[in-house]
C-alpha positions as CSV (number, residue, x, y, z in Angstrom):
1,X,0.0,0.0,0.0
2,X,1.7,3.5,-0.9
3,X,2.4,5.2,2.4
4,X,2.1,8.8,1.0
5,X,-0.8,10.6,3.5
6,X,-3.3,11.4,0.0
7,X,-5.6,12.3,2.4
8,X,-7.0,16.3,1.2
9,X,-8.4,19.6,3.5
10,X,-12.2,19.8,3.2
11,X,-12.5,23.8,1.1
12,X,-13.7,26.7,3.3
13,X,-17.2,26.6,4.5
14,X,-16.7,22.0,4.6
15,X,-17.4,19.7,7.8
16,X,-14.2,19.1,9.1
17,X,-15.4,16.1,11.8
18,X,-11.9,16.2,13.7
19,X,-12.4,20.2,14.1
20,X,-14.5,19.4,17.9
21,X,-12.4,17.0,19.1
22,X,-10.3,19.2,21.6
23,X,-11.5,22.0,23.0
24,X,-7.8,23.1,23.0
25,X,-8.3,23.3,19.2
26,X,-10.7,26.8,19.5
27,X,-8.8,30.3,18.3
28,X,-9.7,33.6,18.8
29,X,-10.9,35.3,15.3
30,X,-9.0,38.0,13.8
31,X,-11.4,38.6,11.0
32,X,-14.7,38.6,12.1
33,X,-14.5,40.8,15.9
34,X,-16.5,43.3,17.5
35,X,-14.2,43.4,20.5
36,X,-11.7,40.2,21.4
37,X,-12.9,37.5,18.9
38,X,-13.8,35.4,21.1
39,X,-17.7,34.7,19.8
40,X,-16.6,34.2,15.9
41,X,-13.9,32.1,17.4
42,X,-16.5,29.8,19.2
43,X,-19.1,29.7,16.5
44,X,-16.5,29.0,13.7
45,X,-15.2,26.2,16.5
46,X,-19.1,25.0,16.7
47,X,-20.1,25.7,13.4
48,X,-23.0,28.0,13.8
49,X,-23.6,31.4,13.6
50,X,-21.9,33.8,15.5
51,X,-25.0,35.8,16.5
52,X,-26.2,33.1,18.1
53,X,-22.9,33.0,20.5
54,X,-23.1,36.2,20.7
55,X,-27.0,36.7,21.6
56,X,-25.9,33.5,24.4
57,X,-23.0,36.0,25.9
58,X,-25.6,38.6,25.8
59,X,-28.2,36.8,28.0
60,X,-25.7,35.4,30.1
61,X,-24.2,38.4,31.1
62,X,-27.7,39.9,32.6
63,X,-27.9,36.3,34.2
64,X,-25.2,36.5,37.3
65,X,-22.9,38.9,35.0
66,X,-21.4,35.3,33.7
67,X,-21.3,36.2,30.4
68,X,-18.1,38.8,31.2
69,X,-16.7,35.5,32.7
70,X,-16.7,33.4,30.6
71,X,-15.6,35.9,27.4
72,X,-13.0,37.2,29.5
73,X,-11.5,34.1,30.3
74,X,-12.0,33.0,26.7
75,X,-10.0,36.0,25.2
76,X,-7.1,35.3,28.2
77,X,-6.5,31.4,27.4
78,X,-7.6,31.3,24.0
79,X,-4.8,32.2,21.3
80,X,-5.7,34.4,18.2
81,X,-5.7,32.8,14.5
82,X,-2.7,32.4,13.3
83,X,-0.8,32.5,17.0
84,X,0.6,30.0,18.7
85,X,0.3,31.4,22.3
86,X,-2.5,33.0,24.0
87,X,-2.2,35.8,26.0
88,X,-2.0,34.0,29.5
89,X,0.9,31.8,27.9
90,X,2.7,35.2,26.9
91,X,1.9,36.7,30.3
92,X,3.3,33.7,32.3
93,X,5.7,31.9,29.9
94,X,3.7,28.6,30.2
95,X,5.3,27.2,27.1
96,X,4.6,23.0,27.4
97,X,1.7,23.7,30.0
98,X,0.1,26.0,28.2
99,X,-2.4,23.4,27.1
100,X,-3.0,21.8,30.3
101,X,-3.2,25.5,32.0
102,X,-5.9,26.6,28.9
103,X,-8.4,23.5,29.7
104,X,-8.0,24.0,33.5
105,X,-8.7,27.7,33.5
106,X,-11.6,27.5,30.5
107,X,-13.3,24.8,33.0
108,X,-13.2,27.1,36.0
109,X,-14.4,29.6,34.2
110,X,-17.1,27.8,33.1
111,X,-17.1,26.4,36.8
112,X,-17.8,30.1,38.5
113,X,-19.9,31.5,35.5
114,X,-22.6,28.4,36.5
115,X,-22.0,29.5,40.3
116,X,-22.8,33.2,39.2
117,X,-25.7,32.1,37.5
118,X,-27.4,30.4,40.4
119,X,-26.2,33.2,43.1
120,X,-28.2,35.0,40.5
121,X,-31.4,32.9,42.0
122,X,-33.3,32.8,38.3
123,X,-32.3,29.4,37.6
124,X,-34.0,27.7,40.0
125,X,-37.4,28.9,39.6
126,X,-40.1,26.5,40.7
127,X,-37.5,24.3,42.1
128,X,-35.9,23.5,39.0
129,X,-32.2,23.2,38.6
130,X,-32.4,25.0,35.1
131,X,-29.0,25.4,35.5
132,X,-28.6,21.4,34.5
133,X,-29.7,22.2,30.5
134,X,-27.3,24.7,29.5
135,X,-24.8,22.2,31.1
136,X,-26.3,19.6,29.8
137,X,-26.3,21.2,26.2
138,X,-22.4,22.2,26.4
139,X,-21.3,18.5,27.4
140,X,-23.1,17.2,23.8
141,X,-21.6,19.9,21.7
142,X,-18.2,19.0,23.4
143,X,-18.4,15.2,24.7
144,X,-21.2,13.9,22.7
145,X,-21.9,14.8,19.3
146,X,-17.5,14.6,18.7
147,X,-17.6,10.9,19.6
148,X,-20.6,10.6,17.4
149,X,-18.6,11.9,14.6
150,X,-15.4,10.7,15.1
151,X,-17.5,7.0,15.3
152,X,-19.4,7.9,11.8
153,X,-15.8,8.9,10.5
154,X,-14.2,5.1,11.7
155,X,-17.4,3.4,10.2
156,X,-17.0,5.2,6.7
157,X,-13.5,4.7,6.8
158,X,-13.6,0.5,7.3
159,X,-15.3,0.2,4.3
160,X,-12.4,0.9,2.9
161,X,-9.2,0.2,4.8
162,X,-7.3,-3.0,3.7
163,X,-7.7,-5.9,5.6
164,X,-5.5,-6.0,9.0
165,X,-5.2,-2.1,9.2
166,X,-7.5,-0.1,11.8
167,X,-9.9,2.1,10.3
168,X,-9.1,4.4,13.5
169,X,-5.7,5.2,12.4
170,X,-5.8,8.4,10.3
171,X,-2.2,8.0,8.4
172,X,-3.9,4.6,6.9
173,X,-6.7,6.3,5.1
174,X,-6.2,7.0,1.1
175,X,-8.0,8.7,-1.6
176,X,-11.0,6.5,-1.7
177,X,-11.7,7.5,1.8
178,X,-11.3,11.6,1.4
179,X,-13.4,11.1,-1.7
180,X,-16.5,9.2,0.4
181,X,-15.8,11.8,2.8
182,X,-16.3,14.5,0.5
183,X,-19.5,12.9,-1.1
184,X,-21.0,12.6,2.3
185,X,-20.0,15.9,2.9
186,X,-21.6,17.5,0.0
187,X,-25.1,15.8,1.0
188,X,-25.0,16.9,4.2
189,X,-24.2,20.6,3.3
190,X,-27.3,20.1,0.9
191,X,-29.8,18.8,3.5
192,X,-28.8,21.3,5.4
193,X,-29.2,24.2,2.7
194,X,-33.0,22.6,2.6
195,X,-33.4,22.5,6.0
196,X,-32.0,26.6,6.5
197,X,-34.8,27.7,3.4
198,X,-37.6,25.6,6.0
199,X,-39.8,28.1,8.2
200,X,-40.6,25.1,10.1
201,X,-38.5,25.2,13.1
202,X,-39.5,29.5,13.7
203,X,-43.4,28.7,13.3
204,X,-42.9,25.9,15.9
205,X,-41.0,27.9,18.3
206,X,-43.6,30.9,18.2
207,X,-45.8,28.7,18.3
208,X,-44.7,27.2,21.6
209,X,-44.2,30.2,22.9
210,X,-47.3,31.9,22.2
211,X,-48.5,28.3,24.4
212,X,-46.1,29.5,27.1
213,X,-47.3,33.0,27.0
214,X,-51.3,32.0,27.6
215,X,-50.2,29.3,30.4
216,X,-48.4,31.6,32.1
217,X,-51.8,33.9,31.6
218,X,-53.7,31.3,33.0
219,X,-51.5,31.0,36.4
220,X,-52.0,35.0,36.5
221,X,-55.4,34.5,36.2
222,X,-55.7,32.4,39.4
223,X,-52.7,33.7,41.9
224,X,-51.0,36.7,42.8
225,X,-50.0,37.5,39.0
226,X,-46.2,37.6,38.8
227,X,-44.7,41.2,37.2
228,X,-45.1,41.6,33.2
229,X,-41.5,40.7,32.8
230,X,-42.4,37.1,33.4
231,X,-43.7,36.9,30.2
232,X,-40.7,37.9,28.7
233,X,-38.8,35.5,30.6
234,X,-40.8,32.7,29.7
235,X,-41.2,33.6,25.6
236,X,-36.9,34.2,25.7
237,X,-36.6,30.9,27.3
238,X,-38.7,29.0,24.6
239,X,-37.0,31.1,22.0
240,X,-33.2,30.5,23.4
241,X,-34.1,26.6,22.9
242,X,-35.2,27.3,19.5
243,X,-31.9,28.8,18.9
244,X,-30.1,25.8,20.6
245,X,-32.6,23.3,18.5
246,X,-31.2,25.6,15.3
247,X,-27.8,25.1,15.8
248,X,-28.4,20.8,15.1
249,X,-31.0,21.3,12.9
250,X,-33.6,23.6,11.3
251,X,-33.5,27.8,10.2
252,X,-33.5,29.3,13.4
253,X,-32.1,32.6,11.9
254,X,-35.5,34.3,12.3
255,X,-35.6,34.1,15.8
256,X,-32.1,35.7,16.5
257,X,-33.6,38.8,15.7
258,X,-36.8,38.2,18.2
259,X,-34.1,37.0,21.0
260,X,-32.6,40.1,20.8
261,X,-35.1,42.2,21.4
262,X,-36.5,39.8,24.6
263,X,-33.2,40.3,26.2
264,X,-33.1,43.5,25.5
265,X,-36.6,44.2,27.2
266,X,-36.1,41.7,30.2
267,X,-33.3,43.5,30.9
268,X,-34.7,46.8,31.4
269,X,-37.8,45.1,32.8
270,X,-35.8,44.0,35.4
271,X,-34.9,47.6,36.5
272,X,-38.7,48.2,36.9
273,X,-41.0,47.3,39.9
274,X,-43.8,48.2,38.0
275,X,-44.8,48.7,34.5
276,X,-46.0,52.1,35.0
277,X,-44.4,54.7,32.8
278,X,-44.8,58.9,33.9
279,X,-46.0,60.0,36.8
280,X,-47.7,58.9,39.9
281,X,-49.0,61.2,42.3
282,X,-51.3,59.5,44.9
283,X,-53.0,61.9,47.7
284,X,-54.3,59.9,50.4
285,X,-56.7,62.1,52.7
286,X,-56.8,59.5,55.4
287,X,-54.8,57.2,56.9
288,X,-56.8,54.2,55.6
289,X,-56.1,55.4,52.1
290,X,-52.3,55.4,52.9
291,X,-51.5,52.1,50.9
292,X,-48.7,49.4,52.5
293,X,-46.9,48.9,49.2
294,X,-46.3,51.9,46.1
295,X,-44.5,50.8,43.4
296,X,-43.6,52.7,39.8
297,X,-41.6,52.2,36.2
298,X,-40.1,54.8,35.1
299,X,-40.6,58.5,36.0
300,X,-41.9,60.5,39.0
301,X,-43.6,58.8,42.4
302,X,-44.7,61.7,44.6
303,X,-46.4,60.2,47.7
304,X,-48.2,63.3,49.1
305,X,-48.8,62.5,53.1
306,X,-49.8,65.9,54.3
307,X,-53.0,65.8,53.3
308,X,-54.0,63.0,55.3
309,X,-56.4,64.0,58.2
310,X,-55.3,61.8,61.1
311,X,-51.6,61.5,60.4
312,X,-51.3,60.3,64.1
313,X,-53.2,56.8,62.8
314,X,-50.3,56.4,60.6
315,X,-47.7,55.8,63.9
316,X,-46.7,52.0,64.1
317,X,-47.0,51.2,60.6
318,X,-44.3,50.5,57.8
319,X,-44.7,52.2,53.7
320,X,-42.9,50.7,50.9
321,X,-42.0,52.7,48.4
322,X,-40.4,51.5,45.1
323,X,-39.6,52.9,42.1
324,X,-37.5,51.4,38.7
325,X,-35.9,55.4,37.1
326,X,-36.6,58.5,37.7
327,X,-37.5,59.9,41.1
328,X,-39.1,59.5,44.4
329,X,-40.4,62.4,46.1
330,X,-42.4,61.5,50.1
331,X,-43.9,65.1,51.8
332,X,-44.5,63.9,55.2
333,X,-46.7,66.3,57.7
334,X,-44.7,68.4,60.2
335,X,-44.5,67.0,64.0
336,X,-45.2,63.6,62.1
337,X,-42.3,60.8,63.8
338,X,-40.6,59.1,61.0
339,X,-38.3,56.5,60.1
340,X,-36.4,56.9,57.0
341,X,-34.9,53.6,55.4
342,X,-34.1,54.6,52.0
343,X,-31.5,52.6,49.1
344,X,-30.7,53.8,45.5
345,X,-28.9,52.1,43.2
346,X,-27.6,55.2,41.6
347,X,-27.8,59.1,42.0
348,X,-29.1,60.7,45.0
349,X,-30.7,60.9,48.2
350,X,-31.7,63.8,49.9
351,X,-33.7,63.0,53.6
352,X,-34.5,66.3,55.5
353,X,-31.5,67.8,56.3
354,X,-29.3,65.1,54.9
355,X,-27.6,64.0,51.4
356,X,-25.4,61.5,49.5
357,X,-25.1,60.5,46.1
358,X,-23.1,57.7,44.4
359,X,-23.8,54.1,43.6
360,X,-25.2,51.6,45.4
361,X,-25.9,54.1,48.7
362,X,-28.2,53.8,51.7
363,X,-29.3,56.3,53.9
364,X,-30.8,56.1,57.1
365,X,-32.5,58.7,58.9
366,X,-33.8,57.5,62.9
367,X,-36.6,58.1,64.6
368,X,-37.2,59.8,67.7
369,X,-36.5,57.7,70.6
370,X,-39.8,58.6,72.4
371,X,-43.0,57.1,70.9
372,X,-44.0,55.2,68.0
373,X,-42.8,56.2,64.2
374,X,-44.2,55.7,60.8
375,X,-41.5,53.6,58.6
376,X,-40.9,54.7,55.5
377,X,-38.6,51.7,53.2
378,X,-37.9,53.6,50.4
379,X,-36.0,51.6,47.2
380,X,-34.8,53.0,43.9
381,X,-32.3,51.7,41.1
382,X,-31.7,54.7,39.5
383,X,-32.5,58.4,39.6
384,X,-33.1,60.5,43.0
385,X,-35.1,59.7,46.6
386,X,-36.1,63.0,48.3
387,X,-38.0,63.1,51.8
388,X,-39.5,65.9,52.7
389,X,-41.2,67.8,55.7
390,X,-44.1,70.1,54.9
């Protein structure tokens, strides 16, 4: 048998099935950035799109802020196309454990990034250990689906290795085998071109998620209905496995677009307490009309107490006040005892007499220490709290 290695590179754009065998084999791309390469790198690794990696990164940065882990530590171990070293090994002179060092630090990114995500608490909602899918998802890609190929690639190849030579052994393959390969190739690439021109896969996921949507409805209809960005949690999850269903088969290039724009608004749903948008000036002219709870969107909450009748009713009890942007304005009734607890994620706070501004602040203002006080617990993520006497 002639020993020459006829075997030939699959052209641009071809199924290369020894391309996911080591995760050590992924490069940062140098063409196709928008900051370190890193998601061109992975879906050119993965074959898929890289809007879809990049949509994933997206989402899992609002999840637990594991997105920024896992990127970061991508661009640090990974090397560039065309390099031979990443960053770390230039940093550190790792030289022959580079590669050892790269797999180690990729898995504990991976590692902290899943610990983010369930400090985060949104993966376990129900009591389900959602966490377990994308895991479960990233050890097919990496585990499974390779040794499916790598099998399919030894099968194809017996039918054509001479008896007493293993069909494993790479060097032993000639030009009958690289030209099955690239037959089998070119039907795949052509199923697939069928399957990417098929609206199948997008109607199926809307219409799954439109199913979602009305049984999350239904539980709204008959409990204490959960905040409007439920719903947007729920249709994003149904679309994100859409997206991971795309990647092994089916046109799921539809929905990137529609992902987008559900991260997107859960993301600044999630700064909002309440839907409400404007402003909110309630006027209670009793202290039975002083409501427990006030909540607001985005805009101005004025909670107007001086105009209550019998503000001595109000001693005793505790007001929640919460409010997503803008500002918070309380005018409580002279000689009125108060207790000021008051947190902003960012701007200002001004209680009586007292200020500070910066980022994640609290402040605090006591009550007098003779008698009973109304307690004001006043929350805001971004914009200005103001407390004032009138």
């Amino acid at each position: 048998m002639n020993a020459e290695d006829t075997r030939t590179t699959p052209p641009d754009g071809d199924f290369d099935p020894h391309r996911l065998r080591s995760i050590t084999d992924m490069k940062r791309s140098k063409d196709d950035r928008l900051l370190g390469g890193v998601c061109a790198g992975a879906a050119k690794y993965l074959d898929i799109d890289p809007v879809i990696v990049r949509v994933v990164i997206g989402v899992l940065t609002i999840v637990g802020f594991a997105g920024v882990i896992i990127y970061a530590a991508a661009w640090f171990l990974l090397p560039a196309e065309g390099d031979d070293k990443s960053v770390a090994a230039d940093w550190f002179r790792l030289d022959k454990n580079e590669e050892q060092v790269r797999v180690a630090g990729l898995v504990g990114a991976v590692v902290l990034a899943a610990l983010a995500v369930i400090g985060d608490g949104g993966w376990f909602w129900g009591g389900a250990p959602w966490i377990l899918v994308p895991i479960a998802f990233v050890y097919y890609l990496f585990v499974v689906r390779p040794r499916r190929r790598r099998q399919a690639e030894t099968a194809l190849a017996a039918q054509y290795a001479p008896p007493g030579v293993d069909p494993a052994d790479e060097s032993a393959r000639g030009a009958e085998f690289t030209a099955a390969k690239a037959g089998l190739v070119a039907s795949r690439k052509d199923a697939k071109s069928r399957r990417d021109r098929s609206w199948t896969l997008t109607l199926l996921t809307l219409s799954v998620t439109a199913i979602a949507a009305a049984a999350t409805g239904i539980y709204d209809a008959y409990n204490d209905g959960p905040h409007w960005t439920a719903y947007v949690a729920v249709a994003l999850g149904v679309v994100a496995v859409g997206l991971l269903v795309s990647t092994l088969f089916g046109n799921g290039g539809p929905l990137i677009g529609l992902g987008v724009l559900l991260a997107l608004t859960l993301a600044i749903g999630s700064l909002l307490p309440d839907g409400k948008i404007g402003d909110q000036r309630p006027e209670p002219l009793t202290a039975a009309q002083v409501e427990q709870h006030y909540k607001h969107g985005i805009g101005l909450l004025e909670v107007d107490l001086t105009g209550v009748s019998n503000p001595s009713a109000l001693l005793g009890r505790t007001v929640e006040i919460e409010s997503g942007v803008g500002q918070i304005r309380v005018l409580v009734p002279d000689g009125l005892n108060v207790e000021i607890d008051s947190h902003l994620g960012a701007g200002e706070i001004r209680v009586f007499d007292r200020k500070t501004d910066g980022s994640d602040i609290d402040l605090d203002y006591p009550a007098a220490e003779t008698g009973s006080a109304l307690t004001l617990d006043i929350h805001q993520r971004l914009g200005n709290i103001e407390v004032i006497r009138r």
